[in-house]
N, C-alpha and C positions, 0 to 999 in steps of 0.2 A: 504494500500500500504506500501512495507514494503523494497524496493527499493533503496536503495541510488542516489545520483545525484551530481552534483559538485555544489559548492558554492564560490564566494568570500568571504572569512571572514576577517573581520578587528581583528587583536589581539594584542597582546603585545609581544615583545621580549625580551632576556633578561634584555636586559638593558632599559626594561619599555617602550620602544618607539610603539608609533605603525605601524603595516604595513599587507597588506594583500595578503593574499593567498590562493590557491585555495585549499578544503579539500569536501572530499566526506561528504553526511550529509542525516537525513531521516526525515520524514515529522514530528515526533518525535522531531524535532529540531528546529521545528517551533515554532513562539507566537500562542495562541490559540485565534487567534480572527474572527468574524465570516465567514469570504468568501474567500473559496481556488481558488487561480488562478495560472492557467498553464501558464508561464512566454515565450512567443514566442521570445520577444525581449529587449534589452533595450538601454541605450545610456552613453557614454562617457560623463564627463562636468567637469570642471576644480574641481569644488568639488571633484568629484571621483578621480582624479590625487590624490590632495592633500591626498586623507583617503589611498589609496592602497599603494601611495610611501611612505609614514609615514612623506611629507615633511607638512602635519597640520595637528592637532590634531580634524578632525573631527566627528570622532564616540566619543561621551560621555560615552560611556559606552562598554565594550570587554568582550567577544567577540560578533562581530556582522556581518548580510550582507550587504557590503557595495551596494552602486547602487540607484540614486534616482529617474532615471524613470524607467517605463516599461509599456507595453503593452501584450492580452496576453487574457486569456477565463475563465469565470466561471467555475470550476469543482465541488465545491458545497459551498454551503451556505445557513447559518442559518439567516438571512437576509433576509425578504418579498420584501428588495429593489432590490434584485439582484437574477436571476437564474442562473442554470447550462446554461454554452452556449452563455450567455451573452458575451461581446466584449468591453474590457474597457482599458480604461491607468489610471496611477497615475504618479502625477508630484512631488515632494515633502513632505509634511507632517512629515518631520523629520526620512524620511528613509535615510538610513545611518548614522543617527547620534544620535537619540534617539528611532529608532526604525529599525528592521532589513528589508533589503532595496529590490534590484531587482536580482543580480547577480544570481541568482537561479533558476533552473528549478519550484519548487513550491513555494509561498508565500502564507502565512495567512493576509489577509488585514482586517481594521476597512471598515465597508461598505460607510461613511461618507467620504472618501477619494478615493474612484472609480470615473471616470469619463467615461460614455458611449463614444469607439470609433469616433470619426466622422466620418460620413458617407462620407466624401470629401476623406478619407484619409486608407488609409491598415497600419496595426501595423507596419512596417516597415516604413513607412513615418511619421507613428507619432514619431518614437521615432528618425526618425532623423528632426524633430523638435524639440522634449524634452523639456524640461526644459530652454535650451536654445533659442529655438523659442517661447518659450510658454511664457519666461520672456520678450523678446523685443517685444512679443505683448501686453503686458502688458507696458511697456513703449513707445510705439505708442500712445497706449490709452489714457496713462496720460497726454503725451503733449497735442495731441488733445481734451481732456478735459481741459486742460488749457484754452486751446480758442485763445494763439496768434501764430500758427504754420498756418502761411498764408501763399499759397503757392506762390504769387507773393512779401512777403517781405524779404525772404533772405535766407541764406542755414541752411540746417538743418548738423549739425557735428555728427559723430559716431566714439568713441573711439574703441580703439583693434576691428580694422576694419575686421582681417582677422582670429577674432577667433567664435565661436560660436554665441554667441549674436549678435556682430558687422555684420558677414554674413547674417543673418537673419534681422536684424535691417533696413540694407541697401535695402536689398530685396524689404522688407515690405512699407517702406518712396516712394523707387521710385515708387515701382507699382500704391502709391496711388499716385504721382503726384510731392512728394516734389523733389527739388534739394537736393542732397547727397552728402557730402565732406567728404571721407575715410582715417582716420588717421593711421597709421601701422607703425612700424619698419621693414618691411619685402618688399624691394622694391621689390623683386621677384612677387610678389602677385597683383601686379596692375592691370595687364589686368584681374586677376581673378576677384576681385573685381569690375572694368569694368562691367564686363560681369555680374554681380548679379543688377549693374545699377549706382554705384557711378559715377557722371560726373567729378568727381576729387578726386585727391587721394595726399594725405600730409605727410611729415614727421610725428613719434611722438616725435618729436626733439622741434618740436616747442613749445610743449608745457611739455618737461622733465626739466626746470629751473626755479627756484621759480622770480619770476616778479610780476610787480605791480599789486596792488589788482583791478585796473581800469583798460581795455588797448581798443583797438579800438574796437566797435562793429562789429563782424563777423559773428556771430550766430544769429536765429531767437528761434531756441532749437537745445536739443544737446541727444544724447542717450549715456551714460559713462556706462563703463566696466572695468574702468583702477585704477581709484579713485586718491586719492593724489595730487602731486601736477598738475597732467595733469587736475583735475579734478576741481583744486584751478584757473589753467590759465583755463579753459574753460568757469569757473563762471565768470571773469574775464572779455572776450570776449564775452560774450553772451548779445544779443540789447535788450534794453526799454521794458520788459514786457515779455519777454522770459522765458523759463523754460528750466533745464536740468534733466531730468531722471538717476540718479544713482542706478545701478544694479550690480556692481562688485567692485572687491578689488585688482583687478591685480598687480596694482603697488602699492596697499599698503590698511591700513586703516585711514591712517591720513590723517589730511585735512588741510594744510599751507595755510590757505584762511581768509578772513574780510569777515565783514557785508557790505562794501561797494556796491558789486551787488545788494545788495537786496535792500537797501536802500537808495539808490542812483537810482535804475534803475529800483527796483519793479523785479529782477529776483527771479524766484523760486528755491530751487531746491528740486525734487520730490524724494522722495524714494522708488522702486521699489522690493515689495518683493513678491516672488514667492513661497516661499516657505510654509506659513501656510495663502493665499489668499483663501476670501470665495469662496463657488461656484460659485457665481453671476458673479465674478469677472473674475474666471476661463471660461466658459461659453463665457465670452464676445472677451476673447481673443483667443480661440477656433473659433468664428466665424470669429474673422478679420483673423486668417490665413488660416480659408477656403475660405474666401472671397477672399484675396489678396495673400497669397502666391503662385506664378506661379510653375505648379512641374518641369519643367525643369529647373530651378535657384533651386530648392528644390534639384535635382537630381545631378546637379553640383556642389554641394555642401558638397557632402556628399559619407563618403567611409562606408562599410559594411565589418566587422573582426567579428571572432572567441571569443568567452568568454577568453580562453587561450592565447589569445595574448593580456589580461589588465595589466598585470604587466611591460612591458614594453612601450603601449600608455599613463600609465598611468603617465612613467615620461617625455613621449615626450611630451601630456599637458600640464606640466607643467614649462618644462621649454619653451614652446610656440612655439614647431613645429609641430603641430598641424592644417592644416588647415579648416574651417569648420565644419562640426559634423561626429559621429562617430556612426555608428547603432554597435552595439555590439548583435550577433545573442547566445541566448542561448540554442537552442536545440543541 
Protein backbone atom coordinates (compact mmCIF):
# COMPACT_ATOMS: atom_id res chain seq x y z
CA UNK A 1 0.00 0.00 0.00
CA UNK A 2 1.54 2.92 -1.08
CA UNK A 3 -1.39 5.41 -0.16
CA UNK A 4 -0.97 8.21 2.08
CA UNK A 5 -3.21 9.05 5.04
CA UNK A 6 -3.20 11.80 7.75
CA UNK A 7 -1.60 11.73 10.90
CA UNK A 8 -1.14 13.73 14.17
CA UNK A 9 2.42 14.28 14.45
CA UNK A 10 4.14 15.76 17.41
CA UNK A 11 7.34 17.89 16.36
CA UNK A 12 9.32 20.71 17.17
CA UNK A 13 9.06 24.23 16.00
CA UNK A 14 11.39 26.63 15.62
CA UNK A 15 11.97 27.69 18.75
CA UNK A 16 12.22 23.97 19.97
CA UNK A 17 8.90 23.61 21.42
CA UNK A 18 6.69 21.06 20.76
CA UNK A 19 3.33 20.83 19.09
CA UNK A 20 1.34 18.94 16.79
CA UNK A 21 -0.10 18.71 13.52
CA UNK A 22 -1.72 17.17 11.11
CA UNK A 23 0.68 15.86 7.90
CA UNK A 24 -0.03 13.30 5.22
CA UNK A 25 2.33 10.07 5.84
CA UNK A 26 2.62 6.30 4.26
CA UNK A 27 2.97 3.08 5.89
CA UNK A 28 6.67 3.66 5.12
CA UNK A 29 6.45 5.92 8.08
CA UNK A 30 5.71 3.47 10.40
CA UNK A 31 7.87 1.50 13.23
CA UNK A 32 8.38 -1.84 11.97
CA UNK A 33 6.85 -3.84 14.57
CA UNK A 34 4.81 -7.00 14.16
CA UNK A 35 0.91 -6.38 13.68
CA UNK A 36 -0.74 -3.60 11.26
CA UNK A 37 -3.87 -2.27 12.49
CA UNK A 38 -6.59 -0.34 10.63
CA UNK A 39 -7.07 2.43 13.26
CA UNK A 40 -11.34 2.93 13.27
CA UNK A 41 -11.11 5.06 16.33
CA UNK A 42 -9.47 6.61 19.19
CA UNK A 43 -9.81 9.18 22.10
CA UNK A 44 -9.09 12.46 23.54
CA UNK A 45 -7.32 12.46 27.23
CA UNK A 46 -5.71 15.27 28.92
CA UNK A 47 -2.36 13.74 27.85
CA UNK A 48 -3.12 14.33 24.23
CA UNK A 49 -4.00 18.12 25.06
CA UNK A 50 -0.85 18.58 26.61
CA UNK A 51 1.50 16.65 23.59
CA UNK A 52 -0.75 18.41 20.48
CA UNK A 53 -0.95 22.00 22.21
CA UNK A 54 2.91 21.94 23.11
CA UNK A 55 1.57 23.01 26.66
CA UNK A 56 3.86 19.46 28.19
CA UNK A 57 6.47 18.01 26.82
CA UNK A 58 5.11 14.63 26.24
CA UNK A 59 6.44 12.92 23.35
CA UNK A 60 10.23 12.16 24.36
CA UNK A 61 11.35 11.89 21.22
CA UNK A 62 10.02 14.04 17.59
CA UNK A 63 8.88 13.41 15.48
CA UNK A 64 6.03 11.22 16.56
CA UNK A 65 2.06 10.07 16.57
CA UNK A 66 0.64 11.51 19.10
CA UNK A 67 -2.64 9.54 20.52
CA UNK A 68 -2.64 6.85 23.21
CA UNK A 69 -5.75 4.81 22.70
CA UNK A 70 -7.32 3.30 19.83
CA UNK A 71 -9.21 0.61 18.61
CA UNK A 72 -9.52 -0.78 15.21
CA UNK A 73 -8.63 -4.51 13.10
CA UNK A 74 -5.80 -6.64 12.36
CA UNK A 75 -4.61 -6.16 8.77
CA UNK A 76 -1.70 -8.23 9.10
CA UNK A 77 0.78 -9.74 11.21
CA UNK A 78 3.77 -11.52 11.83
CA UNK A 79 2.48 -12.54 15.30
CA UNK A 80 0.90 -16.33 15.88
CA UNK A 81 -0.97 -14.11 18.64
CA UNK A 82 -3.00 -12.15 16.44
CA UNK A 83 -4.70 -12.49 12.86
CA UNK A 84 -5.90 -10.55 10.14
CA UNK A 85 -9.55 -9.41 11.37
CA UNK A 86 -9.00 -9.71 14.69
CA UNK A 87 -10.73 -6.62 16.85
CA UNK A 88 -8.54 -5.04 19.50
CA UNK A 89 -7.80 -1.77 21.57
CA UNK A 90 -4.59 -0.57 23.07
CA UNK A 91 -4.50 1.68 26.05
CA UNK A 92 -1.17 3.02 26.65
CA UNK A 93 2.32 1.43 26.44
CA UNK A 94 4.13 4.78 25.81
CA UNK A 95 2.30 5.69 22.65
CA UNK A 96 2.68 9.11 22.36
CA UNK A 97 5.44 9.48 24.19
CA UNK A 98 8.08 6.92 23.44
CA UNK A 99 6.54 5.28 20.92
CA UNK A 100 4.24 6.52 17.95
CA UNK A 101 0.77 6.42 19.15
CA UNK A 102 -3.16 6.36 17.58
CA UNK A 103 -3.85 9.44 15.58
CA UNK A 104 -3.59 7.50 12.21
CA UNK A 105 -5.30 5.61 9.89
CA UNK A 106 -2.52 2.75 10.17
CA UNK A 107 -0.23 1.78 13.17
CA UNK A 108 2.43 -0.84 13.54
CA UNK A 109 1.98 -2.30 17.05
CA UNK A 110 4.36 -4.72 19.46
CA UNK A 111 1.65 -7.78 19.71
CA UNK A 112 2.26 -7.76 23.76
CA UNK A 113 0.34 -4.51 23.85
CA UNK A 114 -3.06 -5.50 21.85
CA UNK A 115 -5.81 -6.18 23.82
CA UNK A 116 -8.98 -8.22 22.33
CA UNK A 117 -12.03 -5.98 21.93
CA UNK A 118 -14.76 -6.66 24.45
CA UNK A 119 -17.28 -8.21 23.44
CA UNK A 120 -19.76 -5.83 25.86
CA UNK A 121 -18.44 -3.00 23.98
CA UNK A 122 -18.16 -1.76 19.67
CA UNK A 123 -14.76 0.31 19.09
CA UNK A 124 -16.49 3.31 19.48
CA UNK A 125 -17.56 2.65 23.20
CA UNK A 126 -14.23 1.47 23.99
CA UNK A 127 -12.59 4.39 23.15
CA UNK A 128 -14.98 6.58 24.63
CA UNK A 129 -13.82 4.79 27.73
CA UNK A 130 -10.06 4.90 26.87
CA UNK A 131 -7.71 5.37 28.98
CA UNK A 132 -9.69 7.23 30.85
CA UNK A 133 -12.27 4.74 31.87
CA UNK A 134 -9.83 2.11 31.72
CA UNK A 135 -7.65 4.10 34.54
CA UNK A 136 -10.79 4.65 37.02
CA UNK A 137 -11.34 1.12 36.63
CA UNK A 138 -8.33 0.48 37.76
CA UNK A 139 -8.70 2.78 40.60
CA UNK A 140 -12.00 1.19 41.71
CA UNK A 141 -10.18 -1.91 41.92
CA UNK A 142 -7.56 -0.76 44.13
CA UNK A 143 -9.66 0.63 46.72
CA UNK A 144 -11.66 -2.26 46.78
CA UNK A 145 -8.78 -4.21 47.09
CA UNK A 146 -7.80 -2.29 49.98
CA UNK A 147 -10.76 -3.80 51.61
CA UNK A 148 -12.02 -0.64 53.69
CA UNK A 149 -14.47 0.92 50.94
CA UNK A 150 -17.73 -0.32 52.90
CA UNK A 151 -20.57 0.76 51.59
CA UNK A 152 -22.50 1.49 54.68
CA UNK A 153 -19.27 3.41 56.21
CA UNK A 154 -19.03 6.63 54.48
CA UNK A 155 -18.69 8.52 51.18
CA UNK A 156 -16.50 7.76 48.77
CA UNK A 157 -14.88 11.42 47.18
CA UNK A 158 -13.90 11.81 43.38
CA UNK A 159 -11.76 14.67 42.36
CA UNK A 160 -12.05 16.65 38.76
CA UNK A 161 -15.48 15.35 38.90
CA UNK A 162 -16.55 16.48 35.46
CA UNK A 163 -13.45 15.40 33.59
CA UNK A 164 -12.65 12.01 32.17
CA UNK A 165 -11.70 9.97 34.98
CA UNK A 166 -13.81 11.61 37.41
CA UNK A 167 -17.02 10.97 34.92
CA UNK A 168 -16.33 7.59 34.70
CA UNK A 169 -15.11 7.07 38.25
CA UNK A 170 -18.41 8.38 39.50
CA UNK A 171 -20.38 6.19 37.08
CA UNK A 172 -18.43 3.07 38.07
CA UNK A 173 -18.73 3.67 42.41
CA UNK A 174 -22.55 4.38 42.03
CA UNK A 175 -23.48 1.47 39.90
CA UNK A 176 -21.66 -0.79 42.33
CA UNK A 177 -23.48 0.80 45.32
CA UNK A 178 -21.18 3.31 46.95
CA UNK A 179 -22.25 6.85 47.94
CA UNK A 180 -20.48 9.50 45.52
CA UNK A 181 -19.56 13.15 46.40
CA UNK A 182 -18.44 15.05 43.01
CA UNK A 183 -15.90 17.77 43.49
CA UNK A 184 -15.65 20.22 40.36
CA UNK A 185 -15.08 23.90 39.72
CA UNK A 186 -17.68 23.98 37.17
CA UNK A 187 -21.06 24.55 38.95
CA UNK A 188 -22.71 24.34 35.41
CA UNK A 189 -22.01 20.47 35.48
CA UNK A 190 -24.01 19.33 38.57
CA UNK A 191 -27.14 17.93 37.21
CA UNK A 192 -24.70 16.30 34.61
CA UNK A 193 -22.95 14.79 37.13
CA UNK A 194 -26.27 13.99 38.95
CA UNK A 195 -27.36 12.13 36.21
CA UNK A 196 -23.88 9.75 35.82
CA UNK A 197 -25.10 9.08 39.84
CA UNK A 198 -23.17 11.55 42.28
CA UNK A 199 -25.72 12.04 45.22
CA UNK A 200 -23.77 15.38 45.92
CA UNK A 201 -21.77 17.60 44.32
CA UNK A 202 -18.87 20.07 46.11
CA UNK A 203 -16.84 23.00 45.40
CA UNK A 204 -13.13 22.34 44.55
CA UNK A 205 -12.69 25.22 46.68
CA UNK A 206 -12.76 23.37 49.41
CA UNK A 207 -10.03 21.68 49.02
CA UNK A 208 -7.63 24.48 46.72
CA UNK A 209 -5.93 25.99 50.21
CA UNK A 210 -3.07 24.27 51.96
CA UNK A 211 -4.74 23.34 55.64
CA UNK A 212 -3.99 21.12 58.40
CA UNK A 213 -2.20 17.93 57.66
CA UNK A 214 -5.29 16.23 60.01
CA UNK A 215 -8.94 17.80 59.51
CA UNK A 216 -12.37 15.86 60.17
CA UNK A 217 -12.86 12.40 58.60
CA UNK A 218 -15.11 12.67 55.54
CA UNK A 219 -13.95 10.06 53.34
CA UNK A 220 -14.08 6.27 53.49
CA UNK A 221 -11.77 6.41 49.99
CA UNK A 222 -11.21 8.89 47.53
CA UNK A 223 -10.55 8.55 43.58
CA UNK A 224 -7.80 11.86 42.78
CA UNK A 225 -7.23 13.22 39.37
CA UNK A 226 -6.33 16.75 40.56
CA UNK A 227 -3.02 15.91 42.61
CA UNK A 228 -1.50 18.77 44.84
CA UNK A 229 -2.79 20.25 47.30
CA UNK A 230 -6.41 19.00 46.63
CA UNK A 231 -4.94 15.98 46.88
CA UNK A 232 -2.79 16.92 50.26
CA UNK A 233 -6.41 18.13 51.89
CA UNK A 234 -8.02 14.87 50.61
CA UNK A 235 -5.40 12.66 52.47
CA UNK A 236 -6.19 14.94 55.05
CA UNK A 237 -9.84 14.04 55.34
CA UNK A 238 -9.92 10.65 54.57
CA UNK A 239 -11.27 8.03 57.92
CA UNK A 240 -9.36 5.33 59.93
CA UNK A 241 -8.10 2.84 57.25
CA UNK A 242 -9.16 4.43 54.15
CA UNK A 243 -7.26 4.75 50.89
CA UNK A 244 -7.11 7.37 48.11
CA UNK A 245 -6.31 6.24 44.58
CA UNK A 246 -4.18 8.87 42.71
CA UNK A 247 -4.27 8.95 38.96
CA UNK A 248 -3.68 12.42 37.63
CA UNK A 249 -1.77 15.69 37.96
CA UNK A 250 -4.37 18.31 37.10
CA UNK A 251 -3.51 20.74 39.60
CA UNK A 252 0.00 19.82 39.74
CA UNK A 253 2.68 17.27 40.61
CA UNK A 254 3.50 18.35 44.11
CA UNK A 255 2.32 17.07 47.06
CA UNK A 256 2.20 19.82 50.29
CA UNK A 257 1.18 16.99 52.58
CA UNK A 258 2.76 14.98 56.03
CA UNK A 259 2.90 11.56 57.01
CA UNK A 260 0.21 12.23 59.42
CA UNK A 261 -2.73 10.36 57.56
CA UNK A 262 -0.80 7.48 57.27
CA UNK A 263 0.29 7.30 60.45
CA UNK A 264 -1.98 8.54 62.44
CA UNK A 265 -4.90 6.96 60.67
CA UNK A 266 -3.25 3.93 58.60
CA UNK A 267 -4.45 5.95 55.39
CA UNK A 268 -3.06 4.70 52.06
CA UNK A 269 -2.47 6.32 49.22
CA UNK A 270 -2.50 4.01 46.20
CA UNK A 271 -0.86 4.94 42.84
CA UNK A 272 -2.66 4.22 39.96
CA UNK A 273 -0.81 3.71 36.70
CA UNK A 274 -2.23 2.86 33.57
CA UNK A 275 -0.03 3.35 31.55
CA UNK A 276 2.72 0.35 31.24
CA UNK A 277 -0.13 -2.05 33.70
CA UNK A 278 0.36 -5.89 33.09
CA UNK A 279 -2.28 -7.71 31.39
CA UNK A 280 -3.63 -9.36 34.21
CA UNK A 281 -4.28 -6.19 35.50
CA UNK A 282 -5.79 -4.61 32.31
CA UNK A 283 -8.17 -7.70 31.97
CA UNK A 284 -9.50 -7.03 35.32
CA UNK A 285 -10.53 -3.63 34.64
CA UNK A 286 -11.83 -4.41 31.32
CA UNK A 287 -14.24 -6.64 33.18
CA UNK A 288 -15.55 -4.23 35.81
CA UNK A 289 -16.43 -1.80 33.18
CA UNK A 290 -18.21 -4.55 31.25
CA UNK A 291 -19.76 -5.57 34.27
CA UNK A 292 -20.74 -2.15 35.68
CA UNK A 293 -20.59 0.46 33.22
CA UNK A 294 -24.31 1.28 32.37
CA UNK A 295 -24.16 2.42 28.28
CA UNK A 296 -26.59 5.08 28.71
CA UNK A 297 -24.22 7.03 31.45
CA UNK A 298 -21.57 5.78 28.87
CA UNK A 299 -23.40 7.50 26.03
CA UNK A 300 -24.18 10.67 28.18
CA UNK A 301 -21.03 11.14 28.47
CA UNK A 302 -19.52 11.25 25.65
CA UNK A 303 -19.32 13.42 22.32
CA UNK A 304 -17.83 11.96 18.87
CA UNK A 305 -15.41 14.72 16.56
CA UNK A 306 -13.45 14.40 13.54
CA UNK A 307 -9.42 13.78 13.69
CA UNK A 308 -9.33 17.48 12.26
CA UNK A 309 -10.82 19.02 14.96
CA UNK A 310 -7.74 17.89 17.73
CA UNK A 311 -5.89 20.94 17.53
CA UNK A 312 -8.35 22.88 18.80
CA UNK A 313 -10.03 20.13 21.73
CA UNK A 314 -7.00 19.77 22.25
CA UNK A 315 -6.55 23.19 24.12
CA UNK A 316 -10.15 23.05 25.25
CA UNK A 317 -8.75 19.84 27.49
CA UNK A 318 -6.66 21.55 28.67
CA UNK A 319 -7.58 24.36 29.85
CA UNK A 320 -10.73 22.20 31.26
CA UNK A 321 -13.72 22.62 29.11
CA UNK A 322 -13.85 19.64 28.26
CA UNK A 323 -16.73 17.65 29.54
CA UNK A 324 -16.57 13.98 29.62
CA UNK A 325 -14.76 11.98 26.84
CA UNK A 326 -14.11 12.49 23.47
CA UNK A 327 -14.24 9.59 20.62
CA UNK A 328 -12.08 11.08 18.20
CA UNK A 329 -13.27 9.04 14.65
CA UNK A 330 -10.28 8.57 12.38
CA UNK A 331 -11.40 7.38 9.09
Amino acid sequence: MTESFAAMIIDQDEAGRPNGRLREITLADLPDHPVLVEISHSSLNYKDGLAISGKGRIARRTPLIAGIDLAGVVVESRSPEWKAGDKVIVNGWGLSETESGAFTRFQRLKPEWLTPLPSAFSAEQAMAIGTAGYTAALAVLALEDWGNLIKARGDVLVTGAAGGVGSMAISLLSARGYRVVASTGRAGEHDYLRSLGAAECIDRSEFSAVSRPLQAERWSGAVDSVGSTTLANVLAQTGYGGAVAACGLAGGSDLPATVLPHILRGVALLGIDSVMAPPDKRQRAWDLLSGSLEAEKLASMTCVAPMRDLPVLAEEIVAGRVRGRVVIEIA
